[in-house]
Structures are given as C-alpha cells and as structure tokens.
Backbone as CSV, one residue per row, in Angstrom:
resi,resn,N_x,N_y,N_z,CA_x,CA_y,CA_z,C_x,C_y,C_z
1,UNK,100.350,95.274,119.050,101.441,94.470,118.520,100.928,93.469,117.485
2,UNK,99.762,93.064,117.873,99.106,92.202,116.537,99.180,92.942,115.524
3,UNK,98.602,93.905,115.426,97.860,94.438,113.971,99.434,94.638,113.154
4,UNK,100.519,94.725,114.026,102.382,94.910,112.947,102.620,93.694,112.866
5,UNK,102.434,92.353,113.629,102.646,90.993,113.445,101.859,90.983,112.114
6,UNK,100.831,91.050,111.986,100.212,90.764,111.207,100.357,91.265,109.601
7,UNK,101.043,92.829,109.964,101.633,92.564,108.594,102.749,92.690,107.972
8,UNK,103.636,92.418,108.990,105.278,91.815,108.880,104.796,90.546,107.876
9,UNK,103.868,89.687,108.110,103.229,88.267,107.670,102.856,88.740,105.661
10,UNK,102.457,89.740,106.355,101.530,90.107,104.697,102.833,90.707,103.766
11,UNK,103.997,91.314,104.780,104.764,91.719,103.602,105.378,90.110,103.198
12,UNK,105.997,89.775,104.107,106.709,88.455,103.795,105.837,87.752,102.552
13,UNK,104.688,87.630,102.841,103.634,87.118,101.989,104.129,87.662,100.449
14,UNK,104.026,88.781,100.356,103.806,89.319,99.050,105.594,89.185,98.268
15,UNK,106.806,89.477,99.534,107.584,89.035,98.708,107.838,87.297,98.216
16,UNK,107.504,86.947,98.776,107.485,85.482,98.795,106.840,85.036,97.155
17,UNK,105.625,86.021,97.052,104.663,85.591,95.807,105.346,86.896,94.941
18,UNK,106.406,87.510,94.882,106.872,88.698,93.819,106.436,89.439,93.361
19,UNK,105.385,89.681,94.352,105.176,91.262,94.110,103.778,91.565,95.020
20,UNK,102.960,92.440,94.752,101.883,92.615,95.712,100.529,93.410,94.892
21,UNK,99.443,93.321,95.250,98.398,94.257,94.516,98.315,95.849,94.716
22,UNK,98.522,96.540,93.840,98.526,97.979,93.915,96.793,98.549,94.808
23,UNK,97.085,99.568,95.681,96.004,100.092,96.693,95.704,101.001,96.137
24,UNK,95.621,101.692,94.907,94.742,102.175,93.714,94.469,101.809,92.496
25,UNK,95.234,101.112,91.430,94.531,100.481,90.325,94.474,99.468,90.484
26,UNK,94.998,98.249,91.401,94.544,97.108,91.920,95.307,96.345,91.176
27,UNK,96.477,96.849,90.285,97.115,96.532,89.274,98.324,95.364,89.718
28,UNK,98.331,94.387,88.921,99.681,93.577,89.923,101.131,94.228,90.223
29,UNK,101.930,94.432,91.019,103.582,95.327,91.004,104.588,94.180,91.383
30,UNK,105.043,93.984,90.382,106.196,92.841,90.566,107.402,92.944,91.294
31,UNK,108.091,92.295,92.522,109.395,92.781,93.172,110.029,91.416,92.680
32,UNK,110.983,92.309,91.821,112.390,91.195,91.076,113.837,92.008,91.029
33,UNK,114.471,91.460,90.585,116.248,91.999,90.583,115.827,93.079,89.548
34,UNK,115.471,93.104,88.563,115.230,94.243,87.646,114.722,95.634,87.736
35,UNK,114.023,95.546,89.088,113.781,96.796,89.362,114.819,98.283,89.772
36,UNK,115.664,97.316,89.906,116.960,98.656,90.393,116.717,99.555,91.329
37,UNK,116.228,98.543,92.654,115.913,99.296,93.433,115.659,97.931,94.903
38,UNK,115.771,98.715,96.272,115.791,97.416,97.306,114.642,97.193,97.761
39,UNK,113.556,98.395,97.939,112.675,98.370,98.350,111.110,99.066,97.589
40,UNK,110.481,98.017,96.935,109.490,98.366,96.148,108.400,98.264,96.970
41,UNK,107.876,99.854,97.186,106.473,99.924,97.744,105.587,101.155,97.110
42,UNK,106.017,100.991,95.338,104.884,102.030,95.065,104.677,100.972,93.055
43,UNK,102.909,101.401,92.707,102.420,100.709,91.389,103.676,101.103,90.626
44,UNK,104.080,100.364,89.304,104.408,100.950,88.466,104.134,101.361,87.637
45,UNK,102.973,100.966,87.433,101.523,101.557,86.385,101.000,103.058,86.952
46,UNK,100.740,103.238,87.835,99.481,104.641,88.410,100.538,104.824,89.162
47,UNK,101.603,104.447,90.262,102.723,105.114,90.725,102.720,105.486,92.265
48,UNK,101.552,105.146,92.671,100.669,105.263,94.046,101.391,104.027,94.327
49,UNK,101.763,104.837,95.983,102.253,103.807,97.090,101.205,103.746,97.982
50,UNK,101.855,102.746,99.249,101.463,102.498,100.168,102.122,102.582,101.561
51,UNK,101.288,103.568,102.347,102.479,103.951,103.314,102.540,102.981,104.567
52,UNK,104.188,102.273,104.072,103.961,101.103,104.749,105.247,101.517,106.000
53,UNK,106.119,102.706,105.884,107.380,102.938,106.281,107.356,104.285,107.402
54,UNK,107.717,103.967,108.383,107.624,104.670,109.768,108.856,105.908,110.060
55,UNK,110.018,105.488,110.101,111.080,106.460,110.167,111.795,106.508,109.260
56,UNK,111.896,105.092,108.464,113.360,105.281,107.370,112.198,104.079,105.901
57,UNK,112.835,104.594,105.056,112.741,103.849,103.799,112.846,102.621,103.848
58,UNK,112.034,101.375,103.927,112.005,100.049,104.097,111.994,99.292,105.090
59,UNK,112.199,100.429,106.611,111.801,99.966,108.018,110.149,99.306,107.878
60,UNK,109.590,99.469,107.031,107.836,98.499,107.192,107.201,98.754,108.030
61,UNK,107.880,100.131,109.262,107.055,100.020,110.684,105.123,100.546,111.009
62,UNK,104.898,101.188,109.448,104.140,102.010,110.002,102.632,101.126,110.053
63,UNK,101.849,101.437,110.758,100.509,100.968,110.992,99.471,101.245,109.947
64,UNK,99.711,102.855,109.408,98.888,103.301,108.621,98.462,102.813,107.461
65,UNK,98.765,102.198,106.616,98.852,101.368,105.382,97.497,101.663,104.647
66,UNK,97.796,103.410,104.437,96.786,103.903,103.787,97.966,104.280,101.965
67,UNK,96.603,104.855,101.195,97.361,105.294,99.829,97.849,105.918,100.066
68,UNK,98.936,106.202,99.291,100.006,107.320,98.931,99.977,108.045,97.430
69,UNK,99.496,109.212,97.397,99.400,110.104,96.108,100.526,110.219,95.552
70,UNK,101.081,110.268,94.576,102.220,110.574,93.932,101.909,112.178,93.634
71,UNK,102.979,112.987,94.141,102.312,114.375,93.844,103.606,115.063,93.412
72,UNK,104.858,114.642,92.826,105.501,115.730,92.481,106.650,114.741,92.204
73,UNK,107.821,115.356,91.891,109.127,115.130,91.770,110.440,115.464,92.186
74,UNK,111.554,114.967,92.989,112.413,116.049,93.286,113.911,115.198,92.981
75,UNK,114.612,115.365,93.312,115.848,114.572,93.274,116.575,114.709,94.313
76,UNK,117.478,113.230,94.568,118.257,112.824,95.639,119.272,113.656,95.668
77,UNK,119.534,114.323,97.198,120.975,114.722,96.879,122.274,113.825,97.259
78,UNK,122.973,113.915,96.490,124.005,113.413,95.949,125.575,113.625,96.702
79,UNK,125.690,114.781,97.553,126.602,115.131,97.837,127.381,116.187,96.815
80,UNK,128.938,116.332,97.423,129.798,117.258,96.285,130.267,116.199,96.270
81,UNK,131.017,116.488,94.658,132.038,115.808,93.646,133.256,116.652,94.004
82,UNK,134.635,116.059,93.664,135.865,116.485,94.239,136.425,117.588,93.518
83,UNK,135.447,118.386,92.386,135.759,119.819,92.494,134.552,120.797,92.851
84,UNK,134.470,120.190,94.018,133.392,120.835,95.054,131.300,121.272,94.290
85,UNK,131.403,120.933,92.983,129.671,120.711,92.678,129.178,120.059,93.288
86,UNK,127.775,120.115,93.072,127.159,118.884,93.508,126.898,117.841,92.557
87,UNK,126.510,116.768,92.655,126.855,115.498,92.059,125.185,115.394,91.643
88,UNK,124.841,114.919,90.617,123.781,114.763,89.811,122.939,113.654,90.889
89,UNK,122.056,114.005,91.769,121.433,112.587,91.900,120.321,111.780,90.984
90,UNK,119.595,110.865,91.625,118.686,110.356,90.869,116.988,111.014,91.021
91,UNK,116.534,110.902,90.118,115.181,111.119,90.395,114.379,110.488,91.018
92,UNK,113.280,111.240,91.815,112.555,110.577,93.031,111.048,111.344,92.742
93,UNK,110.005,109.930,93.050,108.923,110.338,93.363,108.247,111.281,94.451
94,UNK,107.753,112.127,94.822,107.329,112.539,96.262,106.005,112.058,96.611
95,UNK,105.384,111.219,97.507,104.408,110.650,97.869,103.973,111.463,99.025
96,UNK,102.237,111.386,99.005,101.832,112.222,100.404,100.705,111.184,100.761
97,UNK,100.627,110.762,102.274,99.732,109.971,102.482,98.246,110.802,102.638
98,UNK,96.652,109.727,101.944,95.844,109.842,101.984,94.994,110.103,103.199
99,UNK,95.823,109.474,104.602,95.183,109.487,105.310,95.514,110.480,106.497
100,UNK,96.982,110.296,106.618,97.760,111.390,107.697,98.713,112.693,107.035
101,UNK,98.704,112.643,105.807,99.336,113.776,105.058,100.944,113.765,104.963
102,UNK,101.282,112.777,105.485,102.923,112.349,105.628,102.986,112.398,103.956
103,UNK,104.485,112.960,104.223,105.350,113.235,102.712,106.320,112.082,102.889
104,UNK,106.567,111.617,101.852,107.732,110.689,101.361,108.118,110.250,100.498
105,UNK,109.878,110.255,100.315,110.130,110.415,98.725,110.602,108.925,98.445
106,UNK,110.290,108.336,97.201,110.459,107.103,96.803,111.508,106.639,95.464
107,UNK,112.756,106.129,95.414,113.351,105.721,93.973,112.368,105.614,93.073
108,UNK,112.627,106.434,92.038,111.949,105.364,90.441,112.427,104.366,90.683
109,UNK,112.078,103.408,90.193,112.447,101.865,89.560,112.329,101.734,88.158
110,UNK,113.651,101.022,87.851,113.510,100.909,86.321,112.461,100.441,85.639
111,UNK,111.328,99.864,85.970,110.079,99.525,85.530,108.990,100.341,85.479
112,UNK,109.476,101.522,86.443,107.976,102.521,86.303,107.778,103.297,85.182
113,UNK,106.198,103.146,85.113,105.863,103.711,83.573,106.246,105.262,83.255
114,UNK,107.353,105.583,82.643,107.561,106.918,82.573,106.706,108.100,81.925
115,UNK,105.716,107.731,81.163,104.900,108.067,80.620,103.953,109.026,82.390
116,UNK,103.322,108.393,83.089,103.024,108.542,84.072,103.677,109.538,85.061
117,UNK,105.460,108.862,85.285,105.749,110.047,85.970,106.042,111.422,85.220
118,UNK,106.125,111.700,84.017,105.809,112.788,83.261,104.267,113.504,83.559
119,UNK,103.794,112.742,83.601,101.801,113.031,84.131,102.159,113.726,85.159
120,UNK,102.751,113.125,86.563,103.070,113.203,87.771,103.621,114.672,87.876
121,UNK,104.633,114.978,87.125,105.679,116.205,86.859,104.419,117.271,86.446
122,UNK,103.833,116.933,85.433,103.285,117.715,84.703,101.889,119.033,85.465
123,UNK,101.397,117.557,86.524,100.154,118.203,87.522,100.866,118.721,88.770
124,UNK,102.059,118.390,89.202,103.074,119.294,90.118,102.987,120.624,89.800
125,UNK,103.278,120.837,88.795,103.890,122.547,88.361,102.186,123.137,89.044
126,UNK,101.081,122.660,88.872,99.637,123.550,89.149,99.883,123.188,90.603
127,UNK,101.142,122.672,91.315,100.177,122.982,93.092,100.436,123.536,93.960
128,UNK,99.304,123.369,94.864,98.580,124.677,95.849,99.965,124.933,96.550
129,UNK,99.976,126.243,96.874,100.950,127.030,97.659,101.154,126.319,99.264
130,UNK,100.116,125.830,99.838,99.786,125.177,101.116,100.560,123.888,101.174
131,UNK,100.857,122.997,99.944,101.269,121.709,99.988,102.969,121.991,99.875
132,UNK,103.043,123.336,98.674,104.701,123.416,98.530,105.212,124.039,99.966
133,UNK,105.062,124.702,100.859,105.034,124.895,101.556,105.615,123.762,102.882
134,UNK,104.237,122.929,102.943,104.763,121.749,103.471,105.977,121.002,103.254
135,UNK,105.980,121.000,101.806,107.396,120.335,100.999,108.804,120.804,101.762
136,UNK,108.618,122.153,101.757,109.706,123.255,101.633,110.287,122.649,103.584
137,UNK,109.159,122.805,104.141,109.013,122.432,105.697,109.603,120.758,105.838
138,UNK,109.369,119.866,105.060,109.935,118.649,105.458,111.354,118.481,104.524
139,UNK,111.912,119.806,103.881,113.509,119.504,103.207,113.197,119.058,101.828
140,UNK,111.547,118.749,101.180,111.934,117.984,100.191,111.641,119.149,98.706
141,UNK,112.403,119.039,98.356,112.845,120.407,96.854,111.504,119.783,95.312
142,UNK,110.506,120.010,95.430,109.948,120.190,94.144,110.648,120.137,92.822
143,UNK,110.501,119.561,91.922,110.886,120.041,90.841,110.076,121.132,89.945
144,UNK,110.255,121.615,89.417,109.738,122.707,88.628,110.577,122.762,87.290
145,UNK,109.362,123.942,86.452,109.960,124.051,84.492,111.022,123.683,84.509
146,UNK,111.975,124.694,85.490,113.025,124.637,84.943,113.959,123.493,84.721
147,UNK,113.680,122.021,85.307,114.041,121.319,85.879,113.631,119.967,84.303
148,UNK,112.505,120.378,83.418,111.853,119.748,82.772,113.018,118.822,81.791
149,UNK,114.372,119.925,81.252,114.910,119.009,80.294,116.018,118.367,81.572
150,UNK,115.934,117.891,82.296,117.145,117.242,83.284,115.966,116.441,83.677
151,UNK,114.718,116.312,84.006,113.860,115.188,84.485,113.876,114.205,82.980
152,UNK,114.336,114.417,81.648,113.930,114.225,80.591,115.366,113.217,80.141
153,UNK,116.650,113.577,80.253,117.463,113.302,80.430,117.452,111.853,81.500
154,UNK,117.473,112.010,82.700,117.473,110.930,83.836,116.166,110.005,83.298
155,UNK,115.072,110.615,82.468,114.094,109.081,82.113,114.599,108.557,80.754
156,UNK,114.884,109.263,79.762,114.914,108.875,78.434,116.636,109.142,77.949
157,UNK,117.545,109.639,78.684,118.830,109.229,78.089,118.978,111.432,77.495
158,UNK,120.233,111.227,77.019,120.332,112.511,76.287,120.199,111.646,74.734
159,UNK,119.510,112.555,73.870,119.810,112.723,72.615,120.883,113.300,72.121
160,UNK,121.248,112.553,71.081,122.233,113.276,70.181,121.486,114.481,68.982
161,UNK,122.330,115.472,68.674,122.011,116.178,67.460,122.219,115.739,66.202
C-alpha cells in the first residue's frame, strides 16, 4: 500500500507543478487546458508513456510505472451515426509496456509532435506478426497503408484543390 501512496503523492506532485519529466527523453510534458485531452500520461516530443493506469484510462492504479513504447496507431470507435455508418473517431496512439507487455491506447493531444506520430505510423506498417496478433487479441485495430490519407486528414486538416 505504500509503494501506491507514494505515488498518488508523485502524481499530485507533478500536476500541481504542470506537467512531469518524460521516462525516455527526459524531456519536460506540460499538463494544461490546451492539451485537449483529461488525462496526460504520454511525452509529446518522443510520445513514450508511462504505464501508470491499471483497468481504465486515468484510474493511476498501476504499480508498474515502467516505459511505454509507442508502437502503432489505431482509432477510437465512435459508434453508428443515425444512418447507421460508423462515425469517424479520433486518432489514438497504441502503447506497449517495456516491462509487462501490456497494450494501451492513448488520445493524441493537441500538442503532440505530429511529425513523430507519422514516425510512429510509419515503423508500424514493418511489425512482427507476433505483436499484431497480440493487438488483434486485446480488440485493438492497427492502422495500416490504407489508412495513411485519413491518419493525414485527422493530423493536418483536409486540403483543398
């Protein structure tokens, strides 16, 4: 029970001081209203989280508070729209922990370097059959090529002709 007291303390800590040090580029990650988002727990620079979340997205429960790889892309589903499609969701990071292999998918935030999650997209399409697999096993949908001008769209807007 100490070692979660202890960092119930450290999150409070870090929102308190607006933001927290990234657990791979060591980079500062700012939590403000601008992020467009409730719960910031991944760089916005390198894009690596920290797996701080046990059953649900922002529960804080977990002990492990190892890195989190950014390894792919997928999108939220959205539900149907009232002539029965499905409804465009938003784009999402997929994170896999360093230490226990847990998958988990994270909001962009309007601050993350898109440049990066294009990187992110880009080294997805090369991976191992063993990890998509896993993906496929915890519900969460990869993005792939085909997917490239709609990931492009949701970061940078549509162009006009």
């Amino acid at each position: 029970m100490r070692d979660r007291d202890e960092m119930n303390i450290k999150t409070k800590k870090e929102h308190r001081q607006n933001g927290f040090s990234c657990i791979h580029c060591h980079g500062w990650v700012p939590i403000n209203e601008f992020m467009g988002t409730n719960n910031r727990n991944h760089c916005t620079t390198c894009l690596w989280s920290k797996h701080v979340d046990q059953e649900r997205a922002g529960d804080r429960k977990s002990t492990c508070r190892a890195g989190m790889k950014p390894i792919g892309l997928t999108i939220k589903q959205a539900g149907i729209d009232k002539y029965g499609k499905p409804r465009q969701g938003e784009l999402m990071i997929i994170h896999q922990c360093t230490n226990e292999g847990k998958i988990s998918i994270n909001r962009i935030a309007a601050d993350d370097n898109t440049e990066m999650i294009m990187k992110v997209f880009e080294e997805s399409l090369s991976m191992q059959t063993d990890l998509r697999n896993k993906l496929e096993k915890d519900n969460v949908s990869g993005l792939g090529e085909a997917n490239r001008q709609q990931i492009r769209i949701q970061l940078f807007g549509k162009v006009s002709a």
